[in-house]
CHARMM-style PDB file with segment names, atoms N, HN, CA, C and O in Angstrom:
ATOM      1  N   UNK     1       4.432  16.458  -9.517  1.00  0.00      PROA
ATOM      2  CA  UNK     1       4.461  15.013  -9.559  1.00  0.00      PROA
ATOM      3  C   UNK     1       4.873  14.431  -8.204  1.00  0.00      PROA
ATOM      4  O   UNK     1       4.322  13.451  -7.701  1.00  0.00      PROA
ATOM      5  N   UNK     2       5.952  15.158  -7.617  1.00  0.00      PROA
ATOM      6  HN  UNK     2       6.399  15.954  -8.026  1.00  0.00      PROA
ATOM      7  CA  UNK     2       6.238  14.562  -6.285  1.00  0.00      PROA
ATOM      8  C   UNK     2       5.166  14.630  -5.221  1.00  0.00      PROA
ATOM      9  O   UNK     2       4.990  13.704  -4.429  1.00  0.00      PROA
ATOM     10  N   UNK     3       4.413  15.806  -5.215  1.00  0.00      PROA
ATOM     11  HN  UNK     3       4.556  16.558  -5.858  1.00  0.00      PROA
ATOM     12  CA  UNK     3       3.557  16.238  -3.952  1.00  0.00      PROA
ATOM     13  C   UNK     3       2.496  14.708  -4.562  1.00  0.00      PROA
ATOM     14  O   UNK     3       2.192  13.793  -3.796  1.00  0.00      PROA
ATOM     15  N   UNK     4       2.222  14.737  -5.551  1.00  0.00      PROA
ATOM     16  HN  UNK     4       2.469  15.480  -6.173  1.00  0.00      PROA
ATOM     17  CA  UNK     4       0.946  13.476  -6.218  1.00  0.00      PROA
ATOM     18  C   UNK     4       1.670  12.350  -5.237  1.00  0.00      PROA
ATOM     19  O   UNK     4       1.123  12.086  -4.167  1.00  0.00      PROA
ATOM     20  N   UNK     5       2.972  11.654  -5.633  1.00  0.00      PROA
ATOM     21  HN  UNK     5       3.416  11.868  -6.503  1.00  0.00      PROA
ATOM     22  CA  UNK     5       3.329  10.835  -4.947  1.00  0.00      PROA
ATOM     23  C   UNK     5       3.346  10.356  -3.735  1.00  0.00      PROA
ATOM     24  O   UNK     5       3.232   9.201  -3.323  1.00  0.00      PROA
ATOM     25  N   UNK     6       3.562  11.754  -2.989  1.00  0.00      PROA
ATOM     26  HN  UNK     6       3.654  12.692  -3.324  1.00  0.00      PROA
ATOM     27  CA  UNK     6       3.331  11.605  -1.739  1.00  0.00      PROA
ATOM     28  C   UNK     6       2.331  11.832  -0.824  1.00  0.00      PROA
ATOM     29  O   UNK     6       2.356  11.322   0.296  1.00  0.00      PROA
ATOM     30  N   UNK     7       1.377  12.619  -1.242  1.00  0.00      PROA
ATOM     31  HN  UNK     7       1.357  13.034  -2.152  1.00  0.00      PROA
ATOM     32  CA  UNK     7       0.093  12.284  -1.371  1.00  0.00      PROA
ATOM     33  C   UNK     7      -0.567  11.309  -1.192  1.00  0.00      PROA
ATOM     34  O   UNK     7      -1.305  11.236  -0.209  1.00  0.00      PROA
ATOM     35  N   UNK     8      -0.456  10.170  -2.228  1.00  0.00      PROA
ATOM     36  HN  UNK     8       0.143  10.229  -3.026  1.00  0.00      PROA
ATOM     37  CA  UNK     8      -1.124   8.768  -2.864  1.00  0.00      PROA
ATOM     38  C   UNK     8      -0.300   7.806  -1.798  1.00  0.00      PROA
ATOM     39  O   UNK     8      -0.852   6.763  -1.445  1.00  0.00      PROA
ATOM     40  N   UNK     9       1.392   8.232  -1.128  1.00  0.00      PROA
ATOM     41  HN  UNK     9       1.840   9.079  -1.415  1.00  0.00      PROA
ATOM     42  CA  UNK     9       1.663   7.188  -0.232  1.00  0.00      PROA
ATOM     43  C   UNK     9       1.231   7.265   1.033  1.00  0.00      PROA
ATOM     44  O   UNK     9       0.962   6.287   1.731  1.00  0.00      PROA
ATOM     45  N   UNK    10       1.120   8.872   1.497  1.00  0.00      PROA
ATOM     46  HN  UNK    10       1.339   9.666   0.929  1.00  0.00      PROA
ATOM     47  CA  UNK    10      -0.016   8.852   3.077  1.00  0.00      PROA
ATOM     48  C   UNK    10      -1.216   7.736   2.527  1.00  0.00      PROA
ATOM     49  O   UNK    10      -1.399   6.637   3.052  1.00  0.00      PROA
ATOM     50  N   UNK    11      -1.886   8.203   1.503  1.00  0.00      PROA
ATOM     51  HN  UNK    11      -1.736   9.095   1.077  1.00  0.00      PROA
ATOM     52  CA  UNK    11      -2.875   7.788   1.795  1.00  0.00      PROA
ATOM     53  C   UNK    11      -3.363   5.823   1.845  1.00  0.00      PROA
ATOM     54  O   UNK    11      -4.282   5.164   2.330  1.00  0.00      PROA
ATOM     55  N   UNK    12      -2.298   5.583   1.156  1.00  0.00      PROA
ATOM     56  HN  UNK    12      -1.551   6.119   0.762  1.00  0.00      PROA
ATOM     57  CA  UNK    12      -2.274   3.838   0.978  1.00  0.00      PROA
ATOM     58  C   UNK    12      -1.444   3.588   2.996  1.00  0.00      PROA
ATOM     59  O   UNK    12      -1.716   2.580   3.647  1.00  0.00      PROA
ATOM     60  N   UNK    13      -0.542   4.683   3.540  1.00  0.00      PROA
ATOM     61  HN  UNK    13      -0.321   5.502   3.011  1.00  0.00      PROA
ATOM     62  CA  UNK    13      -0.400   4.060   4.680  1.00  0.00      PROA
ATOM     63  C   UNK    13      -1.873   4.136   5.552  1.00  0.00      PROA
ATOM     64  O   UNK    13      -2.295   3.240   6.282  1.00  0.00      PROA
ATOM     65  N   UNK    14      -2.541   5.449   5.278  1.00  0.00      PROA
ATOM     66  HN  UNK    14      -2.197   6.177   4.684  1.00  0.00      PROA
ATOM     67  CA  UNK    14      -3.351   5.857   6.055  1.00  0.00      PROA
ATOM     68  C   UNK    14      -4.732   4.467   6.242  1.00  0.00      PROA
ATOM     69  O   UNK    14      -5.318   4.071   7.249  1.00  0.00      PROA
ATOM     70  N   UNK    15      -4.851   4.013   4.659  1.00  0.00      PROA
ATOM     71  HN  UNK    15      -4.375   4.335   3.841  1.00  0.00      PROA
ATOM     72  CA  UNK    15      -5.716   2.780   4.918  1.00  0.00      PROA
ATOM     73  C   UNK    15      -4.959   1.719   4.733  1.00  0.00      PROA
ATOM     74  O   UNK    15      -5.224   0.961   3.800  1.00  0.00      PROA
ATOM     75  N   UNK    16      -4.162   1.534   5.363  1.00  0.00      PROA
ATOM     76  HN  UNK    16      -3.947   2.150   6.121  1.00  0.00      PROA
ATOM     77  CA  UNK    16      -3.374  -0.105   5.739  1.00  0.00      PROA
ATOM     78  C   UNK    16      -3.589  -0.163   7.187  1.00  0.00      PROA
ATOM     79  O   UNK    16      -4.020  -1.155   7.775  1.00  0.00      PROA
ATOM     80  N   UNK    17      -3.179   1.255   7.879  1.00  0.00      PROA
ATOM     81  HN  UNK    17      -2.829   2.061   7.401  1.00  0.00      PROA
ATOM     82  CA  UNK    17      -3.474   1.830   9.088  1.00  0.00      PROA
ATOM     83  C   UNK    17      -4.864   1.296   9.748  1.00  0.00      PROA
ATOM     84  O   UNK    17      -4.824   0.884  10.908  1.00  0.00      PROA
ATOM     85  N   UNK    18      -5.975   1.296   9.097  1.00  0.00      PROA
ATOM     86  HN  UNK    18      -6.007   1.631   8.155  1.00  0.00      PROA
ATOM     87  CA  UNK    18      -7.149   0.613   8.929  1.00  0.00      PROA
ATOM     88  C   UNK    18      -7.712  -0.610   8.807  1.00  0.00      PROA
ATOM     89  O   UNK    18      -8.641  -1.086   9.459  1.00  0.00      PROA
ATOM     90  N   UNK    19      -7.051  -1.107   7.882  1.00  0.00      PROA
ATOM     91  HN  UNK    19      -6.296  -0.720   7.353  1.00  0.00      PROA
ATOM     92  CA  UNK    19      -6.453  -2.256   7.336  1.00  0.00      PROA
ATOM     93  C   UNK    19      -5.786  -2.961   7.707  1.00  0.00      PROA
ATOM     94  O   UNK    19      -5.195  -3.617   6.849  1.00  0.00      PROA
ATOM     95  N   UNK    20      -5.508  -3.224   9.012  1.00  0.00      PROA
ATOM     96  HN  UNK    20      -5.988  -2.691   9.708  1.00  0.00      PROA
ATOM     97  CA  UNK    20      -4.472  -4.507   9.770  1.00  0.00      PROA
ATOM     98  C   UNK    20      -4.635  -5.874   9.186  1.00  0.00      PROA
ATOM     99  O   UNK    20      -3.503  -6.342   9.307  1.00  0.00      PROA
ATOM    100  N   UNK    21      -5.295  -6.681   8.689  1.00  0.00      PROA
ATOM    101  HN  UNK    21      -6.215  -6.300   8.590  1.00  0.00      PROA
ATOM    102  CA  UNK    21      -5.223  -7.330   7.957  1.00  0.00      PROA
ATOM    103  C   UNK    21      -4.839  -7.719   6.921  1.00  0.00      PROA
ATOM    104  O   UNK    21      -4.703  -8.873   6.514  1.00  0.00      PROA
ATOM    105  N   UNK    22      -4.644  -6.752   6.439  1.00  0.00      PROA
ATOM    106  HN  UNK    22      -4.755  -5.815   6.770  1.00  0.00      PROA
ATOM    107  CA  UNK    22      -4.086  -6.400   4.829  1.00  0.00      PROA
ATOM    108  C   UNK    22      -4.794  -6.445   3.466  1.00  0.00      PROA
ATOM    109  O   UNK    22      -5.835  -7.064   3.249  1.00  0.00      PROA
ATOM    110  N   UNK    23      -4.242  -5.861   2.753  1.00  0.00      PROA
ATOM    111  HN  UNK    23      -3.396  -5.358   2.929  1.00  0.00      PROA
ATOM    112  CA  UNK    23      -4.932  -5.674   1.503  1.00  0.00      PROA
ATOM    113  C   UNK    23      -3.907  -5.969   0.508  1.00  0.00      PROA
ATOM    114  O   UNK    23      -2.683  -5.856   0.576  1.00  0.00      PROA
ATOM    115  N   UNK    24      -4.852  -6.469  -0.659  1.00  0.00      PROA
ATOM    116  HN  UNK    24      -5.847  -6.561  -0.715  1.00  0.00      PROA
ATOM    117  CA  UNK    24      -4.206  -6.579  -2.046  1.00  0.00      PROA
ATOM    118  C   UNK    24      -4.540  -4.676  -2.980  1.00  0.00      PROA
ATOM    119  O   UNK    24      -5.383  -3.779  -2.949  1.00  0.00      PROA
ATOM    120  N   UNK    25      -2.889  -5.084  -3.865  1.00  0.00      PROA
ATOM    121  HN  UNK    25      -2.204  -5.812  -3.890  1.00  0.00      PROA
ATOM    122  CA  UNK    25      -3.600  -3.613  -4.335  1.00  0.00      PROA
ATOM    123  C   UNK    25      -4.743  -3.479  -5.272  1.00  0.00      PROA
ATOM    124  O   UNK    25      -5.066  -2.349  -5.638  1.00  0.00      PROA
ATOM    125  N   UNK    26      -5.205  -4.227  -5.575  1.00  0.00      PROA
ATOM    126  HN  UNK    26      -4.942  -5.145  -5.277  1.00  0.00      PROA
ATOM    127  CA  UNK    26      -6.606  -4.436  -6.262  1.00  0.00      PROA
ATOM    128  C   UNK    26      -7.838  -3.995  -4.996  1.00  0.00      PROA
ATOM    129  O   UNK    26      -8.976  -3.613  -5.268  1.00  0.00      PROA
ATOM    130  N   UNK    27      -7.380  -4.131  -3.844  1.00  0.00      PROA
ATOM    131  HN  UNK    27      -6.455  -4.441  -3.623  1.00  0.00      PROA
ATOM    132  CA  UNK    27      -8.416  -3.614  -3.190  1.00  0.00      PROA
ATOM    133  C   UNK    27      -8.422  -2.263  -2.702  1.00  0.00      PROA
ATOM    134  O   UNK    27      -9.399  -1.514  -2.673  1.00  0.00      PROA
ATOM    135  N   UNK    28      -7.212  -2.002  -2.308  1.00  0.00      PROA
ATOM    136  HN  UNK    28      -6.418  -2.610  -2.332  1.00  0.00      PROA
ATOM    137  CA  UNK    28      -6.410  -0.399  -1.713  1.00  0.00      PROA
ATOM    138  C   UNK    28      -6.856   0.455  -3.507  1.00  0.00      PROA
ATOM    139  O   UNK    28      -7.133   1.638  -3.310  1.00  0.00      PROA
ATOM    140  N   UNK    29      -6.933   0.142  -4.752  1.00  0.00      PROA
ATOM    141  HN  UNK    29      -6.708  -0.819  -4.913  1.00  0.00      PROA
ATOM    142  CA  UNK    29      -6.993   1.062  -5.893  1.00  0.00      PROA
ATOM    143  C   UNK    29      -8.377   0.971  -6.267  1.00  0.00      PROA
ATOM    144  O   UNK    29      -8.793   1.748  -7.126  1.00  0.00      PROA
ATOM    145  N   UNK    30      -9.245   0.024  -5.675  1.00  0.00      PROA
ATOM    146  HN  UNK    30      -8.907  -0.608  -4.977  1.00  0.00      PROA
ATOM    147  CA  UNK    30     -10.842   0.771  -6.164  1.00  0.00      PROA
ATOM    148  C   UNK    30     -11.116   1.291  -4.178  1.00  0.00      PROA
ATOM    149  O   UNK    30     -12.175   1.815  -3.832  1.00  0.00      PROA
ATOM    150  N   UNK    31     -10.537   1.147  -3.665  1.00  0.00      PROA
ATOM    151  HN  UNK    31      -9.677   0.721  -3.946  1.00  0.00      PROA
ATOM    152  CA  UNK    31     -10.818   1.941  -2.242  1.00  0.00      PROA
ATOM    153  C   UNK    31     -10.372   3.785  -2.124  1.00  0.00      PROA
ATOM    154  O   UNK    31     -10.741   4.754  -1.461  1.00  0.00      PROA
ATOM    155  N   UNK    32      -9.242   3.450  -3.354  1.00  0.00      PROA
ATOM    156  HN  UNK    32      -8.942   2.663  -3.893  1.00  0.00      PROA
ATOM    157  CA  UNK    32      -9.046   5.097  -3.570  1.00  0.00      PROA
ATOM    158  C   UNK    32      -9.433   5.579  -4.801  1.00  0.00      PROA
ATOM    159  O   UNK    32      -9.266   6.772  -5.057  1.00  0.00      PROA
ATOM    160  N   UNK    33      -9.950   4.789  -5.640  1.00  0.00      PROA
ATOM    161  HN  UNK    33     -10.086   3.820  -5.433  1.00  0.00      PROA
ATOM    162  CA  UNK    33     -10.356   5.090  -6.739  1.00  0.00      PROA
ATOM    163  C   UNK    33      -9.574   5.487  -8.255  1.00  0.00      PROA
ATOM    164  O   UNK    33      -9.694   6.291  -9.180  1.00  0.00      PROA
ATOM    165  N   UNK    34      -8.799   4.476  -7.874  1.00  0.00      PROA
ATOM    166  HN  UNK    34      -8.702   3.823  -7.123  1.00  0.00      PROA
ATOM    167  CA  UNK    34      -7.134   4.604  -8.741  1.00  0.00      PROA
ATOM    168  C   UNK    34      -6.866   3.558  -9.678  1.00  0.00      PROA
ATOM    169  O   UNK    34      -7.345   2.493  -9.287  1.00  0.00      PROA
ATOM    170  N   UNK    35      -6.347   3.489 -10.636  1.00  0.00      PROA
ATOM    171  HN  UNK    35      -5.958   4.354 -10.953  1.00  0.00      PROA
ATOM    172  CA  UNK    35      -6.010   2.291 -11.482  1.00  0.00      PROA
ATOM    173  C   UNK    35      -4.319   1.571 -10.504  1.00  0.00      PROA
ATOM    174  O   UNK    35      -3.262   2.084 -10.136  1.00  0.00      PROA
ATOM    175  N   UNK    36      -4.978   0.060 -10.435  1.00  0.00      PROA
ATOM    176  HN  UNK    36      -5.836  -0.357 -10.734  1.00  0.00      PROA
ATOM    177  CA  UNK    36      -4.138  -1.207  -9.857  1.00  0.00      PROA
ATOM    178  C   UNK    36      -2.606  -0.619 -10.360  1.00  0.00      PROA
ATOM    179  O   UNK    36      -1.591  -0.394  -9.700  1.00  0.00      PROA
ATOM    180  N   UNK    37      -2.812  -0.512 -11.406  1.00  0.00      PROA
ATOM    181  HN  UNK    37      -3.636  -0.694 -11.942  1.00  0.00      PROA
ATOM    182  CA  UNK    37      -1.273  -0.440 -12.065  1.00  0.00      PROA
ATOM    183  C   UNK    37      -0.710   1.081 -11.778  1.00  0.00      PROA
ATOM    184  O   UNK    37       0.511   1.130 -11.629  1.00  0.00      PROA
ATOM    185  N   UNK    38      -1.296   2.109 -11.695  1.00  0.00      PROA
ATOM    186  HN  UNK    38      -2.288   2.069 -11.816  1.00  0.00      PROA
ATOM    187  CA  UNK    38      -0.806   3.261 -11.058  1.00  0.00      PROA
ATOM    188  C   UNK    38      -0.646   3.107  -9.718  1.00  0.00      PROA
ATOM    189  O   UNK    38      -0.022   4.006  -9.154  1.00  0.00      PROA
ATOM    190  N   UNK    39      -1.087   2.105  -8.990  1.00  0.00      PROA
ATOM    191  HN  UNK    39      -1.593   1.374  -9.447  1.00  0.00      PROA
ATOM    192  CA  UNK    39      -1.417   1.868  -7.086  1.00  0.00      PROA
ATOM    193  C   UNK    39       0.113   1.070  -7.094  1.00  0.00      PROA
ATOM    194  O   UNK    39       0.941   1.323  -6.219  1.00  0.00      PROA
ATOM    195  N   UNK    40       0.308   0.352  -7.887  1.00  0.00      PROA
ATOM    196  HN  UNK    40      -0.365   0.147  -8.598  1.00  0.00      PROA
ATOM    197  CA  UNK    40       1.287  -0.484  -8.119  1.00  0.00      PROA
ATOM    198  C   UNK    40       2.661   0.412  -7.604  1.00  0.00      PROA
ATOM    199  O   UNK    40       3.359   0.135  -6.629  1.00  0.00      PROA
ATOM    200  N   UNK    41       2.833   1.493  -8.488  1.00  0.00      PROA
ATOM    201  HN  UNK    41       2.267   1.717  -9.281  1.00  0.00      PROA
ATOM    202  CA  UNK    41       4.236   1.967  -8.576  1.00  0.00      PROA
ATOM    203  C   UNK    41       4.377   2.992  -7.272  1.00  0.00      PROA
ATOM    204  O   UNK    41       5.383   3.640  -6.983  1.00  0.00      PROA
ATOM    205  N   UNK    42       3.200   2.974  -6.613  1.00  0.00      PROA
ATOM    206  HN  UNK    42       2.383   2.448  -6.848  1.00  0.00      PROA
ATOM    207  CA  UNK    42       3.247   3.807  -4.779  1.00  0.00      PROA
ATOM    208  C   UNK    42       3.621   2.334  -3.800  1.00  0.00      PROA
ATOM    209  O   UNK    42       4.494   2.116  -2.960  1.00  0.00      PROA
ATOM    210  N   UNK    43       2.760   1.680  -4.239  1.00  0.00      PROA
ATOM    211  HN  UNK    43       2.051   1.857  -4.921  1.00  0.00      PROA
ATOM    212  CA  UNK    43       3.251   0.331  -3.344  1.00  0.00      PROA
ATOM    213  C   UNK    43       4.711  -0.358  -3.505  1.00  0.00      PROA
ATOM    214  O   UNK    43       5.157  -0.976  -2.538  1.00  0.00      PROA
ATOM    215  N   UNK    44       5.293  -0.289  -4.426  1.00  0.00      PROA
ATOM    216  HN  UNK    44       4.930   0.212  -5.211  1.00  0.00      PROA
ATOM    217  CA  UNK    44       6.703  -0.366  -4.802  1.00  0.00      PROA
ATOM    218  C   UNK    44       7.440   0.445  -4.062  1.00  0.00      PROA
ATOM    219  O   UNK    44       8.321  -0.021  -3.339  1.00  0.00      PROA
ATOM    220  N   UNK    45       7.173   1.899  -4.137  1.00  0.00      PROA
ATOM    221  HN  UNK    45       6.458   2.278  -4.725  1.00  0.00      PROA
ATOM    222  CA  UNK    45       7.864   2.802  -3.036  1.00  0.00      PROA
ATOM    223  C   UNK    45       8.089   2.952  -1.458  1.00  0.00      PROA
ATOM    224  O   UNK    45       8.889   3.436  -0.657  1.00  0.00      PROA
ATOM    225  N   UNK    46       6.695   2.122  -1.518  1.00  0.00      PROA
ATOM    226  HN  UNK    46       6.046   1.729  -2.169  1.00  0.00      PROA
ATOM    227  CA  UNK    46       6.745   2.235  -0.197  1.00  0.00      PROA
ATOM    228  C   UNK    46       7.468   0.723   0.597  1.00  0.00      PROA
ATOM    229  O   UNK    46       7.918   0.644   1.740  1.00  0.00      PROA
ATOM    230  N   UNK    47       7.392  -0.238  -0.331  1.00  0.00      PROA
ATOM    231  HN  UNK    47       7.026  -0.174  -1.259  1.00  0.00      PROA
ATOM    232  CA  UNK    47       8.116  -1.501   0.074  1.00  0.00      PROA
ATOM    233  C   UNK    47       9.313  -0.475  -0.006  1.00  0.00      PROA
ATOM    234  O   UNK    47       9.465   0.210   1.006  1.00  0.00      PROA
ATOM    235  N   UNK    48      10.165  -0.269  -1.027  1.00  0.00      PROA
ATOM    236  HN  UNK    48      10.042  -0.826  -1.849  1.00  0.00      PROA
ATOM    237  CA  UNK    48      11.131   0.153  -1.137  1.00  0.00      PROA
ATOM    238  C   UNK    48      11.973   1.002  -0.158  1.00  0.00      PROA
ATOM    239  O   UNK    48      13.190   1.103   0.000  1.00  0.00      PROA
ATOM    240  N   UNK    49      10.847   1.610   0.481  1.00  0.00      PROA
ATOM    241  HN  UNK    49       9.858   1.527   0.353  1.00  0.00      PROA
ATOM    242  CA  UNK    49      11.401   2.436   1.798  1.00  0.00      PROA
ATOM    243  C   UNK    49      11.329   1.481   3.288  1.00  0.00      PROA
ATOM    244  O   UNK    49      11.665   1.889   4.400  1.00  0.00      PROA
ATOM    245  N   UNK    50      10.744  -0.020   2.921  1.00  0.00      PROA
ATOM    246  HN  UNK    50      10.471  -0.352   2.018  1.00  0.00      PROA
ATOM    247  CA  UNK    50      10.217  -0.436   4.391  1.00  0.00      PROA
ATOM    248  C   UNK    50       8.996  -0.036   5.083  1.00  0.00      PROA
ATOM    249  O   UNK    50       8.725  -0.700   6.084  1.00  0.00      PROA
ATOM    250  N   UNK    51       8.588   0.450   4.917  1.00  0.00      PROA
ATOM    251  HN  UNK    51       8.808   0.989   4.104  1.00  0.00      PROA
ATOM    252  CA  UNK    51       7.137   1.447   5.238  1.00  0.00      PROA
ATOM    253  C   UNK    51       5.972   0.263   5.357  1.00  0.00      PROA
ATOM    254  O   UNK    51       5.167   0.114   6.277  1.00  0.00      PROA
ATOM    255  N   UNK    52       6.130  -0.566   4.102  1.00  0.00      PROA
ATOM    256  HN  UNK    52       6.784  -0.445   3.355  1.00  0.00      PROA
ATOM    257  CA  UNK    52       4.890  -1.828   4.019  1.00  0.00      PROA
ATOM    258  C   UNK    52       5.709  -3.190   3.541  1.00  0.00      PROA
ATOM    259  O   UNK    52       6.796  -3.169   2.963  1.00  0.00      PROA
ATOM    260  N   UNK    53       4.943  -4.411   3.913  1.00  0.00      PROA
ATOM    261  HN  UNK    53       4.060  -4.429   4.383  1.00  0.00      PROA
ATOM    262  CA  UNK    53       5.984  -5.357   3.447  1.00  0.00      PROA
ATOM    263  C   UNK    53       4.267  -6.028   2.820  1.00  0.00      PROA
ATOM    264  O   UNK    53       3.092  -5.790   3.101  1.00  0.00      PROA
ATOM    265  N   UNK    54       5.006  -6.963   1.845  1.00  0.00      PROA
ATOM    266  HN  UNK    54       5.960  -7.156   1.617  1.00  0.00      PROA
ATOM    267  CA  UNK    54       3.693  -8.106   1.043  1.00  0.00      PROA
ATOM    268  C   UNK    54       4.223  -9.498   1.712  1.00  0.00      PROA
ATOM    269  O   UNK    54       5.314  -9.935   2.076  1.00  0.00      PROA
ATOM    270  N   UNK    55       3.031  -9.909   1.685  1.00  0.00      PROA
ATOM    271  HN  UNK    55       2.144  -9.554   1.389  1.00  0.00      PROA
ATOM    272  CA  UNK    55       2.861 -11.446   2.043  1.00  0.00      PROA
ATOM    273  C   UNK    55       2.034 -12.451   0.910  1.00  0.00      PROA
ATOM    274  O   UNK    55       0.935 -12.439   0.356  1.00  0.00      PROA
ATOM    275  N   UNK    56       2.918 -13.083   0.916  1.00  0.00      PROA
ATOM    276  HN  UNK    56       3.811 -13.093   1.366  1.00  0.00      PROA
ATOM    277  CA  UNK    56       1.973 -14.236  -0.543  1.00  0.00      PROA
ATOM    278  C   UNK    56       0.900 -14.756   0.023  1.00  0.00      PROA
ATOM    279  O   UNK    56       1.113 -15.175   1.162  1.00  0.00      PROA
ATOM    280  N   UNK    57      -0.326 -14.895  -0.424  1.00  0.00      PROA
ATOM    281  HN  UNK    57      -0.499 -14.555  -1.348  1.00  0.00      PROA
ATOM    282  CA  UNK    57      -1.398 -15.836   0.180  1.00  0.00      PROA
ATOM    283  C   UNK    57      -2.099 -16.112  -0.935  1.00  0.00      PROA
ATOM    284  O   UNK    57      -3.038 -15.419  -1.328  1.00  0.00      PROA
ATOM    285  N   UNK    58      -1.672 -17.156  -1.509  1.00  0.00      PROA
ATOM    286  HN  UNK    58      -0.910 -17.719  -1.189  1.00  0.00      PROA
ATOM    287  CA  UNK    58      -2.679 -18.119  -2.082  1.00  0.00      PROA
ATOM    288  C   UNK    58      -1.749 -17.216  -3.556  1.00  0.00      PROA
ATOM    289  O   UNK    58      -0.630 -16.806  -3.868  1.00  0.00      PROA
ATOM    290  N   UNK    59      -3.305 -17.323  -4.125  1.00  0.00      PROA
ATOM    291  HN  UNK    59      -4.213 -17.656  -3.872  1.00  0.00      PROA
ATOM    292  CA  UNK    59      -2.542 -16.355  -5.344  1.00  0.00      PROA
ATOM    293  C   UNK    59      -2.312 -14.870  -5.631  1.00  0.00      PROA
ATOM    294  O   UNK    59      -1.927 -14.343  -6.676  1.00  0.00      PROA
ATOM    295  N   UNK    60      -2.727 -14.170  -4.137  1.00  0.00      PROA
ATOM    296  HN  UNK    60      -3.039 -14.598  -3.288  1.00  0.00      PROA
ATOM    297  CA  UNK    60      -2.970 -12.866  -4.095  1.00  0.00      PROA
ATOM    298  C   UNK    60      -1.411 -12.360  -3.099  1.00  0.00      PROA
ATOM    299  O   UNK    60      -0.777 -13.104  -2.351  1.00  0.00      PROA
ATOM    300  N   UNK    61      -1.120 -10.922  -3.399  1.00  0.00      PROA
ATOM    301  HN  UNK    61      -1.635 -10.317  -4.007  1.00  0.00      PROA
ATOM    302  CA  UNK    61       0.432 -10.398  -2.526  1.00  0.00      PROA
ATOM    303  C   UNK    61      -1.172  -9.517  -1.141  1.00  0.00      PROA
ATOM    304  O   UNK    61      -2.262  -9.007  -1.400  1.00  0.00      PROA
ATOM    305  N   UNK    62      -0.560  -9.731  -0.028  1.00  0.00      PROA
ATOM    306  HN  UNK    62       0.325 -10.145   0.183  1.00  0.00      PROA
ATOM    307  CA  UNK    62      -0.953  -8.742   0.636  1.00  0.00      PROA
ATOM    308  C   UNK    62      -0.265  -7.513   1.330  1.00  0.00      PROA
ATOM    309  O   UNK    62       0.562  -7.778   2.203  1.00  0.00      PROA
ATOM    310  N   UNK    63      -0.488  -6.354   1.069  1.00  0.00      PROA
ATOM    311  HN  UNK    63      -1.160  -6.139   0.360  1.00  0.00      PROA
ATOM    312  CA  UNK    63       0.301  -5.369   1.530  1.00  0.00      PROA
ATOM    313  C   UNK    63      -0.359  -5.027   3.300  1.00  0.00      PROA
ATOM    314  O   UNK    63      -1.402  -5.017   3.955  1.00  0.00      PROA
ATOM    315  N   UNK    64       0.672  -4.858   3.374  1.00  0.00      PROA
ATOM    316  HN  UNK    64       1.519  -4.867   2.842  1.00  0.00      PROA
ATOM    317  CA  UNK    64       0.805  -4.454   5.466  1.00  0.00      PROA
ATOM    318  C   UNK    64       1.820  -3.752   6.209  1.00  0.00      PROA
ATOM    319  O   UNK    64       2.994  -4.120   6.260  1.00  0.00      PROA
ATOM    320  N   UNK    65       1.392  -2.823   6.733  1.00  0.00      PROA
ATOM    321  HN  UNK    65       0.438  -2.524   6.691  1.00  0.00      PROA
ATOM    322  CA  UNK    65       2.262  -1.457   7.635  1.00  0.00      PROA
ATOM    323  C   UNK    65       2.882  -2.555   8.129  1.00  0.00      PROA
ATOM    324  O   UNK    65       2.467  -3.689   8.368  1.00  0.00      PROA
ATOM    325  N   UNK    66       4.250  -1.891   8.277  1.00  0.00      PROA
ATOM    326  HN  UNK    66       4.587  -0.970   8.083  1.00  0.00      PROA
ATOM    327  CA  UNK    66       5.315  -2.714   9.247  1.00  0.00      PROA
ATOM    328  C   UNK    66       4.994  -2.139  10.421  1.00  0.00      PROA
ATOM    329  O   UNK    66       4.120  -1.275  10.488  1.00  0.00      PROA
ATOM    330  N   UNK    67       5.781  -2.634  11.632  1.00  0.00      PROA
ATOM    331  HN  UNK    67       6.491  -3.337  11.577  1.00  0.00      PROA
ATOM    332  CA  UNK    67       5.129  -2.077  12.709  1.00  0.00      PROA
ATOM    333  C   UNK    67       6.354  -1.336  13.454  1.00  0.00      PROA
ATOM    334  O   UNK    67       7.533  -1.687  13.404  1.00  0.00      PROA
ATOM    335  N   UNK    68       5.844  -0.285  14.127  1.00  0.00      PROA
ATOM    336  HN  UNK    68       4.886  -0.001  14.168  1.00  0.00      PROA
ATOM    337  CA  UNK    68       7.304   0.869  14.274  1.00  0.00      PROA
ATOM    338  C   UNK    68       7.541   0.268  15.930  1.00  0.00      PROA
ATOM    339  O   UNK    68       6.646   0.127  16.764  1.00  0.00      PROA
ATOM    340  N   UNK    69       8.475   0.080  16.049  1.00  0.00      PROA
ATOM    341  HN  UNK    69       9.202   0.195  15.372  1.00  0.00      PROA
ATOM    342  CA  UNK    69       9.178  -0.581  17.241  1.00  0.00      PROA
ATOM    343  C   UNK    69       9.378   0.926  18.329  1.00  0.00      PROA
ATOM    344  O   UNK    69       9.847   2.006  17.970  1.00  0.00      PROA
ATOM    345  N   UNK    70       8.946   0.621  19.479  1.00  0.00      PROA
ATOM    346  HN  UNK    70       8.565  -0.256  19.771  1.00  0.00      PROA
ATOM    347  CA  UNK    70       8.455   1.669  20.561  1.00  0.00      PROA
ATOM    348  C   UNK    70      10.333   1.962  21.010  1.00  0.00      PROA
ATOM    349  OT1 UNK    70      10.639   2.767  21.890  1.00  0.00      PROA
TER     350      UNK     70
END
């Protein structure tokens, strides 16, 4: 279960990484081919660690790599 987890969080950094703009997780879970609500509880983790932060826009959250200070 852990390796799954961490797994599924490379890979949501790996396309945010891509993704400078940002994404909703409705778009990051048919981009990996995952149910929203399972994408949900990796994107939680990874806020949780700082890793990604959300931004409100409109009626949608957008998720976005923080940016690692040189």
């Amino acid at each position: 279960m852990v390796d799954n987890m961490v797994d599924m969080q490379k890979k949501v950094v790996k396309l945010l990484i891509k993704h400078s703009e940002g994404l909703t997780t409705v778009e990051m879970a048919r981009m990996l081919g995952t149910n929203r609500h399972t994408l949900t509880k990796y994107v939680y983790a990874l806020l949780g660690a700082q890793i990604i932060y959300q931004r409100k826009v409109g009626p949608a959250k957008l998720c976005y790599l923080k940016k690692v200070k040189a």
